[in-house]
MIVEX-637245 format. One line per field, with one value per residue (C-alpha): x, y, z; residue number from 1. Coordinates in steps of 0.25 Angstrom, whole numbers, plus 5000, padded with zeros to 4 digits. Layout:
BEGIN
u = c(X ...) .
v = c(Y ...) .
w = c(Z ...) .
nr = c(NUM ...) .
//
This chain:
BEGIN
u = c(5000 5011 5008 4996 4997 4997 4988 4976 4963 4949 4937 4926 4918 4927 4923 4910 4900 4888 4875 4874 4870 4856 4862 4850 4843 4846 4849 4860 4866 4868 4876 4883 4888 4892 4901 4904 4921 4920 4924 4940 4946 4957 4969 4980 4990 5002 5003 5010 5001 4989 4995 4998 4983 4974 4965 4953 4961 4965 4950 4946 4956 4952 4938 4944 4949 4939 4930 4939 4939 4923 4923 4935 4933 4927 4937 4936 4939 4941 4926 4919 4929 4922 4907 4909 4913 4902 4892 4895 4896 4882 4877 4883 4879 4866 4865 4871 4859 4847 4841 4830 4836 4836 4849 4855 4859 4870 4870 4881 4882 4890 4893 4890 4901 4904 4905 4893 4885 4897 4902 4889 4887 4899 4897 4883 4888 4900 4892 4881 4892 4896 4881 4880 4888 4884 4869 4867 4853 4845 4845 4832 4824 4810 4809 4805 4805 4816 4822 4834 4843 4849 4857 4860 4851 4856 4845 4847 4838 4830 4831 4819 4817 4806 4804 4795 4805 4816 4808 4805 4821 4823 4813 4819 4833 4825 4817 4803 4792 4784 4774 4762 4769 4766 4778 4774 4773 4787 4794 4787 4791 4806 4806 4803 4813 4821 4820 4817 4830 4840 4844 4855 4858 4849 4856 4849 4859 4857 4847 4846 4840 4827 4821 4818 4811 4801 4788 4788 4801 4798 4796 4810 4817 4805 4809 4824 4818 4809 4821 4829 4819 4824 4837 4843 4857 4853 4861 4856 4866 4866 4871 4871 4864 4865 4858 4848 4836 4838 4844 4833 4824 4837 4848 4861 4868 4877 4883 4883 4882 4871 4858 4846 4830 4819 4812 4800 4787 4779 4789 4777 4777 4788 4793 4799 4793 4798 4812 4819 4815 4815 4828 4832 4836 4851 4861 4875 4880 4890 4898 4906 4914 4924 4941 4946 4960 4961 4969 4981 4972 4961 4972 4979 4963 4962 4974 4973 4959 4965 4976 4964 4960 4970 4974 4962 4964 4971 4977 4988 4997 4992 5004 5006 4996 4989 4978 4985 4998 5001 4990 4980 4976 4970 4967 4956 4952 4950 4942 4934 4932 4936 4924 4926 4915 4919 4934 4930 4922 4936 4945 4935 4936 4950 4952 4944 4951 4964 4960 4955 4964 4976 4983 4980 4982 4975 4980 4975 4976 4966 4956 4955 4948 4937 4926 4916 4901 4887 4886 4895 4887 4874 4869 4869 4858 4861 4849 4852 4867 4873 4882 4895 4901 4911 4924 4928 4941 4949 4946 4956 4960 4950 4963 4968 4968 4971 4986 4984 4976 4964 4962 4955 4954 4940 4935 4929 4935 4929 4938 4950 4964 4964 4958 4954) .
v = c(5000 5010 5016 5018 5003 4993 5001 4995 5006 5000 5002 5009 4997 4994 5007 5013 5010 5002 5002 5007 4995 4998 4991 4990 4983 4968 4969 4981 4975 4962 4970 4978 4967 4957 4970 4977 4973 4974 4990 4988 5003 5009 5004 5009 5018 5025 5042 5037 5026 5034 5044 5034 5032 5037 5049 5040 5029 5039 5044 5032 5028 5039 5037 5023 5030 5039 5025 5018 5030 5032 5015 5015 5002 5002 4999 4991 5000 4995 5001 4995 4981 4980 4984 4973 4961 4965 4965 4954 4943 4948 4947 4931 4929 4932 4925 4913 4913 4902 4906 4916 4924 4940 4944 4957 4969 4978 4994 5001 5016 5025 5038 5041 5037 5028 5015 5009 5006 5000 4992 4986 4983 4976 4968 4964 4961 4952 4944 4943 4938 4927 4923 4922 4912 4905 4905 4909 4908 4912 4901 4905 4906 4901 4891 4895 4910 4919 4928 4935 4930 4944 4940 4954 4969 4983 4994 5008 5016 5026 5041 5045 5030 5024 5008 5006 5012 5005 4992 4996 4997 4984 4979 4986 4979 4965 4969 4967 4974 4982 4990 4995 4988 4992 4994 4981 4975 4979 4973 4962 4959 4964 4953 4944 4949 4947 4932 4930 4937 4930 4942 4942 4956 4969 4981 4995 5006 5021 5016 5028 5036 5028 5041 5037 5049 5048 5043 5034 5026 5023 5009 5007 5000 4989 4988 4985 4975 4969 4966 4961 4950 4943 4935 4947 4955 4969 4980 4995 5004 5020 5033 5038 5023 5027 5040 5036 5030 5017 5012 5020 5006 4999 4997 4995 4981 4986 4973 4969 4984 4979 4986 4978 4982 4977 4968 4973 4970 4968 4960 4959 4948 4941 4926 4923 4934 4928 4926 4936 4931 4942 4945 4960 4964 4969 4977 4980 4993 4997 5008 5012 5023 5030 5031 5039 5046 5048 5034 5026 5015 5025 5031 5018 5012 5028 5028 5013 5016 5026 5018 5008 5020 5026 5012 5012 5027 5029 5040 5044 5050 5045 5043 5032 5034 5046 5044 5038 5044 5060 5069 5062 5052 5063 5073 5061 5058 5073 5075 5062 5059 5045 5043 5032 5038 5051 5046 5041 5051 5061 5052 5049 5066 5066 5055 5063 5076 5069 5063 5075 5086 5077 5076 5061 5060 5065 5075 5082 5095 5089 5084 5097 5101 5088 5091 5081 5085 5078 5078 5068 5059 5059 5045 5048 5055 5068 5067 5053 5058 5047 5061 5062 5075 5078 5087 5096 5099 5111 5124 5124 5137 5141 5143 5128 5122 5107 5105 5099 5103 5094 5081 5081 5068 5068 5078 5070 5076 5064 5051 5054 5044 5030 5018 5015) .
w = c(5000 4996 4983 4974 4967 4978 4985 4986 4989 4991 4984 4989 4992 5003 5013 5006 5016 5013 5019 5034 5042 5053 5064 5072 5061 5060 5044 5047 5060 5053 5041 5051 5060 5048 5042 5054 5052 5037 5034 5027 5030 5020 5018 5026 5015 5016 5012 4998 4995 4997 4988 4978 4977 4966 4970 4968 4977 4987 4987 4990 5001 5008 5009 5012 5023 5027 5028 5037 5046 5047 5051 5061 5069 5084 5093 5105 5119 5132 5135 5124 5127 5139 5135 5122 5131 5141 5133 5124 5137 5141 5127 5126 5139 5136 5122 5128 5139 5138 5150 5150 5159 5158 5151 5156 5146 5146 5144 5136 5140 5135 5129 5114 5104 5115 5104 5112 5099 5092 5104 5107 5091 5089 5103 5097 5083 5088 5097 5085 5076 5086 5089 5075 5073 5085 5079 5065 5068 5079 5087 5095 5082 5082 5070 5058 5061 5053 5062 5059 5070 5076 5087 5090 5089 5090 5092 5092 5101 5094 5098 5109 5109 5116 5119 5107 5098 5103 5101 5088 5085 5091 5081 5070 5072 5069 5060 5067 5063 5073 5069 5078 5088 5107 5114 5119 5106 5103 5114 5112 5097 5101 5111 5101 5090 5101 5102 5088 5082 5091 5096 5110 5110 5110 5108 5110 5107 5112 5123 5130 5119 5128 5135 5147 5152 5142 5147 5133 5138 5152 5147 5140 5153 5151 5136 5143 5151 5140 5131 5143 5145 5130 5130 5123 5130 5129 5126 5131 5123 5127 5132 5148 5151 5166 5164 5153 5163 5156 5171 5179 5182 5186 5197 5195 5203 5212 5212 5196 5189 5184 5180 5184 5180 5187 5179 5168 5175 5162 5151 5141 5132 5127 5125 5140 5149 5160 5156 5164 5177 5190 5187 5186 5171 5170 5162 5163 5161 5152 5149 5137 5141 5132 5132 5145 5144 5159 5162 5156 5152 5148 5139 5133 5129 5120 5113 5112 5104 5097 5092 5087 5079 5072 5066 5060 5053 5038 5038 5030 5039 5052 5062 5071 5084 5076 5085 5099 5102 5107 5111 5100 5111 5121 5111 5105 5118 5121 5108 5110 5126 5124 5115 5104 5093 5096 5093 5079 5075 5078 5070 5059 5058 5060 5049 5038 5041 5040 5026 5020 5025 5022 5035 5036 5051 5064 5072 5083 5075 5064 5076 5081 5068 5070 5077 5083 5085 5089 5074 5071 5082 5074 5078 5094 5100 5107 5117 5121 5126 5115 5109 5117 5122 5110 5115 5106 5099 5102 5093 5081 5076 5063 5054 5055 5041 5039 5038 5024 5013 5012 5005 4992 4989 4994 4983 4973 4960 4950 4946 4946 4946 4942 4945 4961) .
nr = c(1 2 3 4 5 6 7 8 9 10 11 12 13 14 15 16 17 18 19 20 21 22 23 24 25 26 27 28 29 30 31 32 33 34 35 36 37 38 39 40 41 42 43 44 45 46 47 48 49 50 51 52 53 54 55 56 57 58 59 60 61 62 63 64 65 66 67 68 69 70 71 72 73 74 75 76 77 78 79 80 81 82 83 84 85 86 87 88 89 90 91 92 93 94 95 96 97 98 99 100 101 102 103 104 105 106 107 108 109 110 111 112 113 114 115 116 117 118 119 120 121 122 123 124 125 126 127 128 129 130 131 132 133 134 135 136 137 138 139 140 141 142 143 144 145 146 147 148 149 150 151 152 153 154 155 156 157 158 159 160 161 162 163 164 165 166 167 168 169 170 171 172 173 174 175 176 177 178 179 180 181 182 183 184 185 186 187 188 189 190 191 192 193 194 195 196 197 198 199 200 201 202 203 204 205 206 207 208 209 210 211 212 213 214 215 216 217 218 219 220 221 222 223 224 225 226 227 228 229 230 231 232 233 234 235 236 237 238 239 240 241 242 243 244 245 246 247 248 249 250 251 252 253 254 255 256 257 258 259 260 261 262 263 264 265 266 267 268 269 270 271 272 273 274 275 276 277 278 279 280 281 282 283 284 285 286 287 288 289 290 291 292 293 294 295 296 297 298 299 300 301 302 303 304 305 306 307 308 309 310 311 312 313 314 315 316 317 318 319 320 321 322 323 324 325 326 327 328 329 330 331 332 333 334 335 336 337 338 339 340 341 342 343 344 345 346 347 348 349 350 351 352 353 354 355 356 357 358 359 360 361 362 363 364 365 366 367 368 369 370 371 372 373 374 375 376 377 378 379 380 381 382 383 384 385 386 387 388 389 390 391 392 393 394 395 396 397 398 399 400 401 402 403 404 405 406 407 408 409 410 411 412 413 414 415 416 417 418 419 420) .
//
């Protein structure tokens, strides 16, 4: 890879993005889960052999590169190690259980950019792929029914959602169809989607967009309960858990950490009403908090994460540690709180300007030009406290011009050069 004929450039095919999978549709999760590792980023070139390249090559390359960048890989962190193995014991515990015992939950809190949703998906997806091949079909399958065997759902809680609505999404995610439907009736039909897709694990991300101080959702710790009583691990995803109201019906063991809930006095109709038994329902707990800089370990686990990052970048004239050696480590932190989506969404920036203006490396003189804002956040909802607090970067004086002049190998001029 050192000169414009051995160089191999990929075709567009190989990054142009297709269709967005709908994860919390059984159709999109099953696309997304089955290529979630396929993505190829951009061949790592030297200055000469990028060169070398042909302006339709090098036009391409970059948008390789501008590819790669906007789909860096999530990296594990000692938080979210932790959180993963939690949660995937509790869900194989359960899934393993024939009794018809109550399963407990879990609850993942967190801040927003926090990587909850992409943790929990890639927990849920991994174990799906393993159940999978353990039971390529549902092994509780009434015979001669069809269901799609879907081990695992993920729901998104809608904005200003009420029980009924978020029965609804459940439905949604399998397909059901429940028009005209009581509350009643769609807890009910949920319960048996439920057993009738296989599913071991339930999760509903952003839960604490449920308004508990509305009169309409007073109800929603019954629809917890309702969905505890199915041989189902449930998994409450959400920002300020604690503060939320969600917990305002339960106690917290003292002995265990344990959040129990007495148990629903009315569990309507379902196939085993009296599987729980007297027992309280539980969840644990869990919080996925983001980097500190205030100890030794705290700092070696950052630039460690930073280390994970820049290997992944291709940039031109990025030195060694670019990202995890000098001032960078701090100065990221300080523009980022420790915060793992506010991090990409900085280096994603910093990337781009790098390409286009030419200096194809990052420095902390070129992130002091990016700026970060709700805006760049627009799936998180502001009233549900998913947006983080963004620290700013330091005024830069009005006169500062890029150091190079910019790249304009993004300005489309027509076909020009030879061959690709």
């Amino acid at each position: 890879m050192t000169n414009a004929s051995t160089t191999s450039v990929s075709s567009p095919a190989v990054f142009l993005p297709g269709p967005v999978p709908d994860r919390t549709v059984w159709a999109g999760w099953n696309r997304w889960r089955l290529t979630r590792r396929d993505f190829v980023p951009a061949p790592i070139l030297t200055i000469q052999a990028h060169a070398n390249l042909t302006p339709r090559q090098r036009r391409l390359h970059d948008l390789h590169r501008i590819a790669t960048h906007s789909n860096l890989l999530i990296q594990e962190t000692p938080m979210s190690a932790f959180v993963s193995w939690k949660v995937r014991a509790l869900i194989e515990d359960n899934a393993f259980n024939h009794s018809p015992d109550t399963r407990p939950g879990v609850m993942i809190n967190g801040g927003g950019c926090q990587g909850k949703t992409e943790t929990i998906c890639e927990i849920i997806a991994s174990f799906e792929d393993e159940w999978l091949a353990l039971y390529a079909q549902n092994p509780d399958a009434v015979p001669g029914t069809l269901d799609q065997h879907a081990p695992v759902a993920y729901i998104r809680t809608p904005v200003k959602a009420t029980p009924i609505s978020t029965c609804q999404r459940i439905l949604d995610f399998f397909g059901e169809d429940y028009k005209g439907m009581r509350q009643e009736d769609l807890i009910r039909t949920v319960k048996n989607a439920i057993y009738d897709h296989g599913t071991k694990a339930l999760v509903l991300d952003d839960v604490t967009r449920l308004k508990l101080h509305r009169e309409a959702d007073q109800d929603v710790l019954d629809l917890i309960r309702e969905l505890m009583s199915l041989p189902v691990t449930l998994i409450l995803v959400g920002v300020g858990i604690p503060r939320s109201g969600l917990l305002r019906d339960g106690r917290k063991d003292p002995r265990t950490g344990q959040w129990l809930f007495p148990p629903v006095k009315d569990r309507g109709k379902s196939r085993n009403d009296d599987a729980p038994g007297q027992t309280d329902l539980r969840f644990d707990l869990l919080n996925l908090d983001p980097f500190t800089y205030d100890t030794p370990a705290g700092i070696t686990a950052w630039t460690a994460h930073l280390v994970g990052i820049e290997q992944q970048l291709r940039l031109l004239r990025a030195p060694d540690a670019m990202l995890s050696a000098g001032a960078m480590p701090e100065y990221l932190f300080r523009r980022t709180g420790g915060i793992v989506g506010l991090l990409k969404k900085l280096v994603q920036a910093g990337c781009r300007y790098a390409i286009e203006t030419g200096d194809e490396q990052i420095t902390v003189d070129l992130l002091e030009t990016v700026t970060l804002s709700p805006s760049d956040l627009p799936d998180l909802d502001a009233d549900s406290g998913e947006i983080p607090a963004i620290p700013a970067a330091r005024p830069y004086p009005a006169t500062r011009k890029p150091s190079r002049p910019r790249n304009t190998v993004f300005d489309d001029r027509g076909a020009t050069g030879t061959g690709s």
